[in-house]
Wavefront OBJ file of the C-alpha trace (Angstrom):
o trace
v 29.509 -82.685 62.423
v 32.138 -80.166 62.855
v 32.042 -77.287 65.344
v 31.659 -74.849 62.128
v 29.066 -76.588 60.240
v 27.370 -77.305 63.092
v 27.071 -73.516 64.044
v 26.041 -72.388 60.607
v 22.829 -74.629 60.902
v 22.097 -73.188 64.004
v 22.379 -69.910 62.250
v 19.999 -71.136 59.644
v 17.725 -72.475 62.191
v 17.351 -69.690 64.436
v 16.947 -67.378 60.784
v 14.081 -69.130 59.478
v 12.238 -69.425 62.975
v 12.705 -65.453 63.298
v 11.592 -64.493 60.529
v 8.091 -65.864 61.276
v 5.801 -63.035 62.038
v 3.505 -64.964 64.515
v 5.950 -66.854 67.069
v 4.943 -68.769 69.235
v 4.717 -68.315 73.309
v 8.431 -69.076 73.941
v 9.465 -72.255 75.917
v 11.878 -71.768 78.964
v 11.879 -75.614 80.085
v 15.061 -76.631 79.025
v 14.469 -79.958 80.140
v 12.469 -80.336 77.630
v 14.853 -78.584 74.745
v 16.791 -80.783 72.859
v 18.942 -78.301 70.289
v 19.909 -80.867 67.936
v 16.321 -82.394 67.610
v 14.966 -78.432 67.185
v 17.410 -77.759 64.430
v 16.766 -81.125 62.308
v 12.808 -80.447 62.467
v 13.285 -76.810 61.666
v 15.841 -77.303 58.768
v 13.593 -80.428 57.330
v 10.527 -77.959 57.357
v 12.839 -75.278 55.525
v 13.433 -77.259 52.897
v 10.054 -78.513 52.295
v 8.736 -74.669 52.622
v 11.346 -73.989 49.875
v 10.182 -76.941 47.539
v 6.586 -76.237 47.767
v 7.338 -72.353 47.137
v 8.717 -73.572 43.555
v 6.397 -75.676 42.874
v 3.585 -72.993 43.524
v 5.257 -70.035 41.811
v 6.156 -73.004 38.792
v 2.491 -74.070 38.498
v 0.893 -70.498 38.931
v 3.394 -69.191 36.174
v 2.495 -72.737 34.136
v -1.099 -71.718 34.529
v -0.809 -67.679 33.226
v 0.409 -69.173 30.249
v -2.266 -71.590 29.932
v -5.127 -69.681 30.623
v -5.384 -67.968 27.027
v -5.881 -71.171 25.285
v -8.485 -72.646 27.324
v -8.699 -76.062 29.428
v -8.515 -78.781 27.338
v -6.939 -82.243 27.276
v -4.367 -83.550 24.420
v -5.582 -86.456 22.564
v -3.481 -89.581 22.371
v -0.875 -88.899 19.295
v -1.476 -91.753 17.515
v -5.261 -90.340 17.239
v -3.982 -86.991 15.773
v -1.774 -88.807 12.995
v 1.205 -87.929 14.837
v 0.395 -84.124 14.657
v 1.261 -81.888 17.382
v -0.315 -78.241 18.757
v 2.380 -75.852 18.878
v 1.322 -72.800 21.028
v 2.610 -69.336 19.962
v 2.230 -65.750 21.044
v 2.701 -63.728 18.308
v 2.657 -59.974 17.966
v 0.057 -58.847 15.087
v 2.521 -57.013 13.100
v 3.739 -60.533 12.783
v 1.591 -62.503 11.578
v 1.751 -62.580 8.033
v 4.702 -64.293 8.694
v 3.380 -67.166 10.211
v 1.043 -66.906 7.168
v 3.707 -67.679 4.878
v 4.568 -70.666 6.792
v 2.082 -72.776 4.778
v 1.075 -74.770 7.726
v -2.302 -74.982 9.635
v -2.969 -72.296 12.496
v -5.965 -71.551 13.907
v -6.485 -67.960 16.057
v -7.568 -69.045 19.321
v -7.696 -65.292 21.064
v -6.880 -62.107 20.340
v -5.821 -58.919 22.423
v -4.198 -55.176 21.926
v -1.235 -56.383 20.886
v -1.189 -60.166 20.857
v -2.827 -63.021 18.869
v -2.869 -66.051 20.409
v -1.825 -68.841 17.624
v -1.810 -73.052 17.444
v -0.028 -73.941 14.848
v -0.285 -78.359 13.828
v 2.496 -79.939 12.757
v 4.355 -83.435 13.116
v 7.395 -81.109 14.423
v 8.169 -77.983 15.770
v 7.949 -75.364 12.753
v 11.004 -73.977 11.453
v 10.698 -69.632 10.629
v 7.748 -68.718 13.289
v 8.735 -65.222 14.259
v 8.738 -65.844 17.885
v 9.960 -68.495 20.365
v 6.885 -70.987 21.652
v 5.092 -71.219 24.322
v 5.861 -74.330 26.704
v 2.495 -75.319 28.385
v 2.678 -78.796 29.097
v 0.503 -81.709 29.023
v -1.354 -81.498 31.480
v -5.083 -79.691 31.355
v -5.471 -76.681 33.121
v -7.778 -77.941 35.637
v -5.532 -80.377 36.728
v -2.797 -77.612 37.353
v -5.298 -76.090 39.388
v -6.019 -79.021 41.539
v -2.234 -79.846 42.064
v -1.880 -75.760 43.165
v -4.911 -76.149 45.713
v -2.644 -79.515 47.123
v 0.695 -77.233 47.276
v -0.934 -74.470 49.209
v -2.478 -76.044 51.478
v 0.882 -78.255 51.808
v 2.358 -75.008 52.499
v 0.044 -73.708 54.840
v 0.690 -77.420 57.202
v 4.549 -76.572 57.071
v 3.865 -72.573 57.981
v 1.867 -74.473 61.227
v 5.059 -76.528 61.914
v 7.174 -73.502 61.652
v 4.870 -71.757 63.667
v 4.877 -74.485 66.604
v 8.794 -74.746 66.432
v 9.098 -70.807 66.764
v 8.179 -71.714 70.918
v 11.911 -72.720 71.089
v 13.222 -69.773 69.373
v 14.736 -67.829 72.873
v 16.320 -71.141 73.844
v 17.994 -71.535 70.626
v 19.326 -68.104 71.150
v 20.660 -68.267 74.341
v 22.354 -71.197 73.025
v 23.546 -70.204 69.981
v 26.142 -68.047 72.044
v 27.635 -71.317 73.621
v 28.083 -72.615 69.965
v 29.822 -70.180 69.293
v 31.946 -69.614 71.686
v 32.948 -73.726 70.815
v 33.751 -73.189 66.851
v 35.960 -70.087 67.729
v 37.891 -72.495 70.250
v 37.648 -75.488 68.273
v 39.439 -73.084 65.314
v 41.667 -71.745 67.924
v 43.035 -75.615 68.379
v 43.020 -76.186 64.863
v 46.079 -74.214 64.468
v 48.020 -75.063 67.476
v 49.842 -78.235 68.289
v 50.384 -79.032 72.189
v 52.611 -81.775 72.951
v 53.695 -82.436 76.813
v 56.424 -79.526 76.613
v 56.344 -79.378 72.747
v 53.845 -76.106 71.651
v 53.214 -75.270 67.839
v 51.097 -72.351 66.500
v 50.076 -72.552 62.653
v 49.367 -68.752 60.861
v 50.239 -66.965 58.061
v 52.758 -64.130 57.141
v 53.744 -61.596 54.071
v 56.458 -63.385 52.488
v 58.537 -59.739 52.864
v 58.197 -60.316 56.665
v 59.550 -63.329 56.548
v 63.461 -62.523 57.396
v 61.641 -60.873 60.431
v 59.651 -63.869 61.121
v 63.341 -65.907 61.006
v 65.373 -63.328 62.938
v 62.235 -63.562 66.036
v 62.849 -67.134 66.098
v 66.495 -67.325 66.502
v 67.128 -64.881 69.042
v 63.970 -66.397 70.900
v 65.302 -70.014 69.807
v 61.805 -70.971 68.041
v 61.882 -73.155 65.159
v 59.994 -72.139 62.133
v 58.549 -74.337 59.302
v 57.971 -72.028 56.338
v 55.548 -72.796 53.001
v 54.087 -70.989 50.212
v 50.279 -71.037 50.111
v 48.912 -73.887 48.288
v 45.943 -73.700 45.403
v 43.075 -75.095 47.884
v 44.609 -72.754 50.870
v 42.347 -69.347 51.854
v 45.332 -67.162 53.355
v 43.803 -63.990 54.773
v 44.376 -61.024 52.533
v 46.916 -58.526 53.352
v 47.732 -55.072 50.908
v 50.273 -52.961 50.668
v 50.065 -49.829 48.685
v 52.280 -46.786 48.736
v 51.157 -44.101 50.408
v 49.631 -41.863 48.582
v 47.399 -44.979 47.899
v 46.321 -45.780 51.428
v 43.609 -43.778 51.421
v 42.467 -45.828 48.396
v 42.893 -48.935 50.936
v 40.774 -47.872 53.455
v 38.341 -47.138 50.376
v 38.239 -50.889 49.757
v 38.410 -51.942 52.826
v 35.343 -50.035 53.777
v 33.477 -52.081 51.777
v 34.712 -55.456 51.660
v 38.598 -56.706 51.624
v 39.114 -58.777 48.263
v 40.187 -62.173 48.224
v 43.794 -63.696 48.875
v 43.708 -64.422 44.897
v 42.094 -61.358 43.483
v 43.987 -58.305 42.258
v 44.190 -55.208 44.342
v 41.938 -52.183 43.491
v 43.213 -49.838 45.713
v 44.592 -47.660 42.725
v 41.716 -48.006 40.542
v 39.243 -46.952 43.400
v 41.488 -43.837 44.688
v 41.479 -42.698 41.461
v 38.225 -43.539 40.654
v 37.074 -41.634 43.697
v 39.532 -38.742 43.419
v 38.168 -38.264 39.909
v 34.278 -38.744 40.730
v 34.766 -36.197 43.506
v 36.596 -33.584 41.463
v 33.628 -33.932 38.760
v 31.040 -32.922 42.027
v 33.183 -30.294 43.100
v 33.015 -28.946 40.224
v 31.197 -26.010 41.898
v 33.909 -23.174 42.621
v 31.710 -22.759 46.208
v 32.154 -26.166 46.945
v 35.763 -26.672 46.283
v 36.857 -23.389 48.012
v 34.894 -24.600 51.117
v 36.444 -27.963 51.474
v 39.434 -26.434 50.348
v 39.631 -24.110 53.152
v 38.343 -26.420 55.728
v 41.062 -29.007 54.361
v 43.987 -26.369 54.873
v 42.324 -25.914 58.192
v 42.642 -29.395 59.589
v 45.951 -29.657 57.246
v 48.494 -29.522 59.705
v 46.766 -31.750 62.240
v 45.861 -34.484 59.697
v 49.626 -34.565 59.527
v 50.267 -34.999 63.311
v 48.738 -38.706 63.301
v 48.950 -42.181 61.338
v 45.816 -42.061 60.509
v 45.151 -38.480 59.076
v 48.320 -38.617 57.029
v 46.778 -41.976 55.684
v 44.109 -39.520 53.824
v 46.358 -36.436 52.566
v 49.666 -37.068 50.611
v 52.802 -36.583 52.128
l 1 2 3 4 5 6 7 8 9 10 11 12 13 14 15 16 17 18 19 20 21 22 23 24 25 26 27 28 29 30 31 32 33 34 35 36 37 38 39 40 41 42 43 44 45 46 47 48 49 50 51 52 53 54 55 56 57 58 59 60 61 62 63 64 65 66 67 68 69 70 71 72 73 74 75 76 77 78 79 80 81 82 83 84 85 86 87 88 89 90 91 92 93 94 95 96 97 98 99 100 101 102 103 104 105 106 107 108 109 110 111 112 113 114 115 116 117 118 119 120 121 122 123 124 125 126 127 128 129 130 131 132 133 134 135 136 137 138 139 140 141 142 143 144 145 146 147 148 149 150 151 152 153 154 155 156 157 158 159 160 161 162 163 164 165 166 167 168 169 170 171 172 173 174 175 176 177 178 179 180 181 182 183 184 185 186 187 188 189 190 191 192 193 194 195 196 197 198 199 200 201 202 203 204 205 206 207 208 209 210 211 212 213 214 215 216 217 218 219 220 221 222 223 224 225 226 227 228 229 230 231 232 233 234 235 236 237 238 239 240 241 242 243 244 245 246 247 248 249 250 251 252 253 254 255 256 257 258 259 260 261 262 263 264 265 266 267 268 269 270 271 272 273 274 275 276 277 278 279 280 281 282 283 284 285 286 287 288 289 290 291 292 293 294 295 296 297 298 299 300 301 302 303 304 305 306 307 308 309 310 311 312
């Protein structure tokens, strides 16, 4: 398992065991703390939690829909003449449509809005103004049984996730260690060392590039150069002019796109510039930023950064 992988499970692991309202008295014997063994029981009883939360929230949904029409079980096909029940909820405004249908129905319930209708036929009828209603074949009492098994399946995992929550401070403290190992073990990834041979893999803007070559010969480095290939994730570097860096640190703010995406930098400065203007509408408002703008003018232009958010 690499160093990266293995860190995300412990991520995961130390996640699910903290979110658990009731932990555990926590465990400081670290004889007794084996990490690996913690985060294959924990991410085993996460993924059973998970599958017995769909199956719950599929049956309980399975049985809402079932629970109009009754418990009752299908008889064999070949005993109905190879007819079939097709379930419908149909809205009463509607149902002269289902009328003109021709076929067999029978009004099982009724409500304020609703009536609840089986139509029998060999196959699914063509025209009914509404889309069925998928209840399976099993009776309802059976779903009901099978939901009693999952819960209580659910409540014996919630116990094993409460007994591994004891070695939730231990995975914590040790969490650091991992990873303080993937950041080194990514460190060597992209360096080379060799006796008295050293190489350092990164990336660069291809305009810094005849930088990048003039570094290397005065310093006498040699330097392999490449474009990025399809499966490559270069980090993301933007350049906008600037009366659009302020549009930069906009996106930036929120997250940096990706190496392949376009840049939105314009779009959200003027986006922004224009949302802004439509608040300030106000005259109040816009003569007191104004004023406190032609305030700070003048020092906004004395540093980097400030000019960054006024035009030159």
């Amino acid at each position: 398992m690499s160093g990266a992988l293995e860190l995300v499970q412990f991520q995961l692991t130390l996640q699910f065991l903290r979110e658990y309202p009731h932990r555990r008295r926590q465990s400081r014997d670290i004889s007794r703390f084996d990490a690996l063994e913690v985060e294959r029981k924990t991410l085993d009883v996460r993924r059973r939690l998970l599958e017995f939360t769909d199956e719950r929230d599929f049956l309980i949904k399975r049985i809402q829909d079932m629970r109009p029409w009754g418990d009752f079980v299908f008889s064999p096909l070949h005993e109905m003449g190879n007819l079939r029940f097709w379930f419908y909820v149909v809205p009463h405004r509607d149902m002269p449509k289902v009328a003109e249908l021709g076929l067999p129905y029978e009004i099982v319930k009724k409500d304020n809005r609703n009536s609840y209708v089986v139509v029998i036929s060999e196959n699914e009828p063509e025209g009914m103004p509404v889309n069925r209603t998928h209840i399976g074949y099993q009776p309802r009492h059976v779903l009901e049984a099978l939901l009693e098994d999952v819960e209580l399946a659910i409540e014996d995992v919630q116990a094993e996730r409460a007994y591994l929550t004891r070695w939730y401070t231990l995975i914590k403290d040790n969490i650091a260690t991992l990873e303080d190992q993937a950041a080194l073990t990514a460190a060597l990834n992209q360096t080379y060392t060799r006796h008295e041979m050293f190489g350092l893999r990164g990336w660069v803007p291809q305009n810094r590039l005849p930088q990048l070559a003039d570094y290397a010969r005065r310093h006498r480095v040699h330097i392999d150069t490449r474009e990025a290939e399809p499966d490559d994730n270069p980090p993301t570097c933007m350049e906008n002019p600037s009366w659009l860096s302020a549009g930069e640190n906009l996106v930036n703010f929120y997250m940096t796109p990706g190496y392949r995406t376009w840049a939105p930098s314009p779009v959200v400065f003027i986006s922004f510039a224009l949302f802004f203007a439509m608040i300030l509408a106000d005259t109040g408002y816009a003569l007191l930023l104004g004023t406190l703008l032609l305030f700070f003018w003048c020092k906004m232009g004395a540093s980097r950064a400030g000019r960054r958010f006024r035009p030159p």
